[in-house]
C-alpha positions, -999 to 999 in steps of 0.1 A, spaced: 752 -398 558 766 -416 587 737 -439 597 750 -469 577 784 -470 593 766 -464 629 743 -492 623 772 -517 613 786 -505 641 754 -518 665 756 -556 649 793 -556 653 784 -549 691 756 -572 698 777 -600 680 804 -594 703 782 -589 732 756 -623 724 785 -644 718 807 -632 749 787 -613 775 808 -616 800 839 -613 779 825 -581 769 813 -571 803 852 -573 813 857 -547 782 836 -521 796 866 -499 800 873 -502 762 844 -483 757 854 -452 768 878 -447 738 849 -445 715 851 -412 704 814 -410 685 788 -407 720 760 -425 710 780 -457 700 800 -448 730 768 -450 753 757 -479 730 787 -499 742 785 -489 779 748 -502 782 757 -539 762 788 -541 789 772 -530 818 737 -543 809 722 -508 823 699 -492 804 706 -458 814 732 -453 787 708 -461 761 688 -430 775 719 -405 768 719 -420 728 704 -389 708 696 -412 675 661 -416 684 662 -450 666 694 -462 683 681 -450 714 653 -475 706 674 -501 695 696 -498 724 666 -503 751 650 -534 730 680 -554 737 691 -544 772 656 -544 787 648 -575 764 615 -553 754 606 -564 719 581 -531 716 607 -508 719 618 -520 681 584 -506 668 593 -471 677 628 -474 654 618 -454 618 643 -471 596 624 -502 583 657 -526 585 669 -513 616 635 -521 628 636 -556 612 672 -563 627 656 -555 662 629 -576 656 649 -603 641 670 -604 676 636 -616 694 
């Protein structure tokens, strides 16, 4: 089961992206070395703040998690299945 490991993965980036944006925006190109696609995707929509890349994330409930913070839309947090994934969105409001 990967879905721990991908989920660290998401606080590790919105740490890095909420205490740096545009340190991270300038890292956008470091993204493209991640070889797993929906962090990948993940990492291109926190650096570019486009919410386009969250659409090409095939975990539903990253997808989700990915357009709560980049469109700063709390409801999208309600549609994430996992109950602390949903309470981690939630908790970033």
């Amino acid at each position: 089961m990967r879905e721990p490991r991908l989920w660290l993965g998401i606080g590790l980036l919105m740490a890095a992206a909420s205490c740096a944006p545009s340190a991270y925006a300038a890292d956008a190109s470091h993204c493209y070395s991640i070889q797993d696609r929906d962090r990948q995707n993940y990492c291109l929509a926190a650096a570019k703040r486009e919410a386009s890349y969250c659409y090409s994330i095939q975990n539903r409930s990253f997808q989700n998690f990915c357009l709560a913070q980049i469109k700063s839309e709390k409801s999208y947090c309600y549609s994430i299945q996992e109950r602390d994934i949903q309470n981690q969105c939630l908790a970033a409001f």
